[in-house]
N, C-alpha and C positions, 0 to 999 in steps of 0.2 A: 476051238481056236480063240486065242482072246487077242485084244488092241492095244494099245496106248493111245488112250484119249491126248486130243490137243491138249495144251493147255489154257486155259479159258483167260482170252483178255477182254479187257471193256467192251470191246469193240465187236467180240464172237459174244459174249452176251449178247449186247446188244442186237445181234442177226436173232438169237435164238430167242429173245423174246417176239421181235418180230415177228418170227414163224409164227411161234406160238399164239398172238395175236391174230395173224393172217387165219391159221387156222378156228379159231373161235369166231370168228367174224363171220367166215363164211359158212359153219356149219350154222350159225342163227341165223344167217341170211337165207339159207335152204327151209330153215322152221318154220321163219317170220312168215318167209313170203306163202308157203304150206298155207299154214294157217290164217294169214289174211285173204287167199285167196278160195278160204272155204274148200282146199282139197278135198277130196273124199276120203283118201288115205293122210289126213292131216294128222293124224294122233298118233300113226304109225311114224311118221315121218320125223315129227317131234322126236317119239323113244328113238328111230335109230340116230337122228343127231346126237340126243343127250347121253347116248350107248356111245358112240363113235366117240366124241368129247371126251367122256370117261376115258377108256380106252386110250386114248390119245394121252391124255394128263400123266396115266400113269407109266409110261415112259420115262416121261425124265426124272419121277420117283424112284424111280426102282434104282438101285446101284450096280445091277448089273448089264443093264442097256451100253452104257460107257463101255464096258471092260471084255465082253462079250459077242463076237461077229455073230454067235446064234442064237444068244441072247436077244438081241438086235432083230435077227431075223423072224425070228418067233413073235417079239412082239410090233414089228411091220406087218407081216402075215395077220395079225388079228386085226391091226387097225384097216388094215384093204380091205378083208374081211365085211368089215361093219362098215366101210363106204360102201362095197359093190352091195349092198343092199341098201342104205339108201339109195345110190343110186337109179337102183331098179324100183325106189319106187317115187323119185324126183327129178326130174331132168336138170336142178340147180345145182344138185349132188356134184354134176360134171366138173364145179369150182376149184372142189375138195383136189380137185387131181394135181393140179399144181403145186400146192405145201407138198404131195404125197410125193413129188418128183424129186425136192430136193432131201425130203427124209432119206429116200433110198440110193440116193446117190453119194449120200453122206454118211449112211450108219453100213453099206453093203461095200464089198469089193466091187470093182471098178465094172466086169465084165456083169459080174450080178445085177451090181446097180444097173447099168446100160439096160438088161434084159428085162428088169422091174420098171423101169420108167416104158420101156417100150409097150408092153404088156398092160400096164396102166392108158399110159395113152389109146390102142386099140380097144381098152374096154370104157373109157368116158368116149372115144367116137361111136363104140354101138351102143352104149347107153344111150346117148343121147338122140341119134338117130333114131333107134327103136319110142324113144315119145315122140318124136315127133313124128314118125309113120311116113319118114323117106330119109333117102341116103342123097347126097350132095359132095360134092368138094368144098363147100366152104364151113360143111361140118369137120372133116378132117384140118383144116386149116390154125383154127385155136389151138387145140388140144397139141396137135405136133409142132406150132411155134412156140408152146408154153414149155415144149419136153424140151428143145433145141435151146430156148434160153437158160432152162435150168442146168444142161448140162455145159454150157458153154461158164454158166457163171461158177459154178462147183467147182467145176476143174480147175478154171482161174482161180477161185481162190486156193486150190488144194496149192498150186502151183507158187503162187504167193507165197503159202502158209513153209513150203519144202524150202524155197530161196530164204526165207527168212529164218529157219530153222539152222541152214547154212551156214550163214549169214553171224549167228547168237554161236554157236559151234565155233564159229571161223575169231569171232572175238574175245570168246574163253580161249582156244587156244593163244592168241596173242597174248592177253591177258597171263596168261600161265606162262610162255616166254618171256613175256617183258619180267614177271619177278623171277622165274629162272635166272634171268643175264641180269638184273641188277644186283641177285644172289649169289650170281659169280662172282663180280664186279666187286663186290664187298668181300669176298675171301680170297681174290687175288690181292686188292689193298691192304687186306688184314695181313696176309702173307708177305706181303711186299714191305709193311711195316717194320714187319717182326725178322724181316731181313735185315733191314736197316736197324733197328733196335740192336740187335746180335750185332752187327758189324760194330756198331759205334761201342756197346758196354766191350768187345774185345780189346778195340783202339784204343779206349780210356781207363775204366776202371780198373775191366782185368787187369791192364799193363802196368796200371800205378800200384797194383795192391801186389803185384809182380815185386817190383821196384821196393818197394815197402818191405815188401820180404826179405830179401836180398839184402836190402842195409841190415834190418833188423839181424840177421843171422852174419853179417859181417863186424856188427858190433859186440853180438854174443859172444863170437870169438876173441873178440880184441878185451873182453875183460876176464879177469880182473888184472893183467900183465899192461896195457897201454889206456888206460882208461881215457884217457884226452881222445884217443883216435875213436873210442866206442861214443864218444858225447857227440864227436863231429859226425860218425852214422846213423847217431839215433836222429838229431838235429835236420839231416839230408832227410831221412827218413818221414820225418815230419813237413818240413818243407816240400817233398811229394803228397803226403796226405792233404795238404792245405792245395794243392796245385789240383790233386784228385779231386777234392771236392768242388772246385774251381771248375771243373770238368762239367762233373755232375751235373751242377744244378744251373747250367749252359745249356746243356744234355738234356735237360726237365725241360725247360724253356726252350728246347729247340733253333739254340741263337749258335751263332761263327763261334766254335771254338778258341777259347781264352788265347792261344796261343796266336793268333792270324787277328786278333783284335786289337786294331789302332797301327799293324805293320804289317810290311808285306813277307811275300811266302819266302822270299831268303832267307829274308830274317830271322824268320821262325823255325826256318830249319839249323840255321847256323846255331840261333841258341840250343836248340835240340842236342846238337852235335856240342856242343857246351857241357848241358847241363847232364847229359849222358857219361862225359869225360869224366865229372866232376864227382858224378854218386855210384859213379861203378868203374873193376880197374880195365879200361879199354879207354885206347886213342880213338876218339872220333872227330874228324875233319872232316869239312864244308867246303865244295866247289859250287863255282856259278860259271858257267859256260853260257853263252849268245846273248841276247841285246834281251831283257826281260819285258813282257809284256802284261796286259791287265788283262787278269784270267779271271772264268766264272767262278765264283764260290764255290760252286763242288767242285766245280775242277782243284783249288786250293786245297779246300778240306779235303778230299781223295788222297789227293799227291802227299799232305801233311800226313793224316793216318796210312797212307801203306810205310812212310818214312819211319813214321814212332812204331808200327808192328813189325816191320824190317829188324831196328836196331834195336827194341826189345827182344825179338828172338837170338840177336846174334850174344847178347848178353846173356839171357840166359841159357843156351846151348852152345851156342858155338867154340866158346872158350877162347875166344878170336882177343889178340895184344891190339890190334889197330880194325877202323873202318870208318870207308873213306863214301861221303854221300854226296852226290851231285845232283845238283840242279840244272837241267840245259836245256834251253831256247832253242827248238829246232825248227824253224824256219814255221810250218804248220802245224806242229806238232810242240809239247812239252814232256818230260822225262825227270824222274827222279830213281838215280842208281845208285844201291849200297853194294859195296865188295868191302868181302872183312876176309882174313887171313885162317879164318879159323880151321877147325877139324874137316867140316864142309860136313856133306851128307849124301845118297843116291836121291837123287831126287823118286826117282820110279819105285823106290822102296819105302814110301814115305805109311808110317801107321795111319788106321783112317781115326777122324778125329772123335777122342769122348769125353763126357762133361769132366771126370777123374782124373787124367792128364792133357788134356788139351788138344790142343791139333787144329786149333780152328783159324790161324792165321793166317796161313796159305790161302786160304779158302774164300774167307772173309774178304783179302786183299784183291782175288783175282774176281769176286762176285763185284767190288766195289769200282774198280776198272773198269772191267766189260760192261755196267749198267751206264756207262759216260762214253760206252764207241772207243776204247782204249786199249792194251793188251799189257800182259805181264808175262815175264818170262821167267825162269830162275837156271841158273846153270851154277852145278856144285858137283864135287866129288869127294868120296874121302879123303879126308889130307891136303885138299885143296883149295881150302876154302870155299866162297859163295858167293856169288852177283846175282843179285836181283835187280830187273828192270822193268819200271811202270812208265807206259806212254802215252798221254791222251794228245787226241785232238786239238788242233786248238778253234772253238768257237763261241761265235756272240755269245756274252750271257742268258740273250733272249732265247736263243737256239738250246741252251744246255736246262736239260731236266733238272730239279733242284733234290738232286738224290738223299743230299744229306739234309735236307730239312723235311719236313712231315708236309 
């Protein structure tokens, strides 16, 4: 049957040299005094000290004492051995029984050990009785307070050594949750980024390079029969690009989108609704409804990008002649609705969205919402055109997540 050794700190060295000292001490103390006091069995006395010593040393030599409960016990067994003969021919031998108490309580299982300390202690009390040529109670007395302290101290420490063992156990595992959750923590932000990321390249680039398209292929057609009209779509066309990159590198820097910079969100929609009219053929018109109030930044940027993903989709699907966006002040709440005329669509029949043709608007618009305590709705049908409506809360700045900035 084999062990797991403790692990050795300063501190159990330092007991185990002790021992180890205790015991050399005491076996020269059984020689010394042998042999200063002219024993007669004085040479004997000597070998089995310096036999016993031996014996003893090689213990914590040997590399299978540690690993081995029979290991262990085998070489206890030899060193008792070699005391219970000095003893028998030293009454100082009796010394020896105490280091032997806590060897066996420390290299033996518990109930072993018990039975070896006890068994030790009845043989240092007839040891020593038998030199002195009577039996006492205050011979029993040392030997079974030296077992009673050894055992009281072992245990304590085993007990110690188990709480503290616990204790090292109990701290690794924190240890391994705290970066477990910091290592969530980091791929729910990394995730949450790259939500954000996606949202804003659909609201911007995609929609301008959209846009870009569109002219560019309205202009294709307008030549070579109207060429003035192809100059004013390449023109528009560029004037998006110059706007896109305006975007962009806002977008890098993570600052207010160009459009909500230096004016407020009417205003930016009304141009919206402008500049939409002007590069593509749909009517779009701007309402403001209720008394307008100073909104958080995401809330702005939100309400801005679901407007430009709105009336980007209705342009390029819908085939819609008119569309009509509103801005309204609702008392707690703010709202921005586009209804266009167009073909419409089942909403419940909607393709799921992929990188090839798209689809990610809807998606993007109602993730961007909901991250602000907001709702979006869309009501369409064939032939009947489309409403969409986004509504946030309305709260302090200090209150609102800053969704759209990093």
């Amino acid at each position: 049957m084999t062990t797991t050794a403790p692990v050795l700190t300063p501190t159990t060295r330092a007991l185990a040299w002790c021992l180890h000292l205790l015991v050399v001490g005491l076996l020269a103390l059984a020689a010394g005094r042998a042999v200063a006091d002219h024993h007669p069995n004085a040479g004997w006395i000597l070998a089995a000290a310096v036999v016993c010593g031996l014996v003893y040393a090689a213990g914590p030599v040997l590399p299978g004492i540690s690993r081995s409960r029979r290991a262990a016990a085998l070489w206890l067994t030899a060193v008792s051995t070699v005391w219970l003969v000095l003893l028998a021919l030293s009454p100082d031998g009796v010394w020896v029984a105490f280091p032997l108490y806590f060897l066996q309580l420390h290299l033996l299982p518990r109930r072993a050990g018990l039975a070896a300390v006890a068994a030790t202690a009845v043989a240092a009390i007839a040891g020593f009785a038998v030199h002195q040529g009577s039996f006492n109670a205050a011979m029993v007395i040392g030997p079974a307070l030296g077992a009673a302290v050894a055992v009281a101290v072992v245990w304590g420490y085993q007990a110690l050594y188990r709480e503290s063992e616990q204790r090292r156990r109990l701290i690794e595992e924190l240890t391994a949750t705290r970066a477990d959750l910091a290592a969530a923590q980091h791929t729910a932000g990394v995730l949450a980024e790259r939500e954000r990321l996606a949202r804003e390249i659909h609201d911007t680039l995609a929609q301008g390079l959209s846009s870009i398209q569109l002219l560019l292929r309205a202009a294709e057609r307008a030549l070579p029969q109207t060429p003035e009209n192809a100059a004013c779509y390449v023109d528009q066309a560029r004037q998006t690009a110059v706007d896109n990159l305006a975007e962009a590198r806002r977008f890098v820097a993570a600052l207010s989108p160009p459009a909500l910079e230096g004016t407020t969100l009417a205003s930016a929609l009304e141009r919206l609704c402008a500049t939409t009219s002007t590069r593509h053929r749909i009517t779009a018109r701007f309402h403001l409804t209720g008394e307008p109030v100073q909104l958080a930044t995401a809330h702005e940027v939100a309400l801005l990008r679901v407007a430009q993903s709105a009336l980007a989709n209705t342009v390029r699907h819908a085939e819609a002649a008119t569309a009509e966006l509103t801005l309204s002040y609702l008392g707690d709440h703010v709202a921005v609705d586009v209804v266009d005329d167009g073909r419409g669509f089942d909403p419940d029949q909607l393709p799921a969205p992929d990188p090839e043709s798209g689809g990610f608007g809807l998606a993007a618009m109602r993730a961007r919402v909901h991250a602000l305590g907001g709702t979006l709705t869309v009501e369409s049908a064939p032939g009947h055109g489309t409403a969409l409506a986004a509504q946030l809360p309305l709260t302090p700045p200090a209150e609102t997540q800053p969704e759209a900035r990093p």
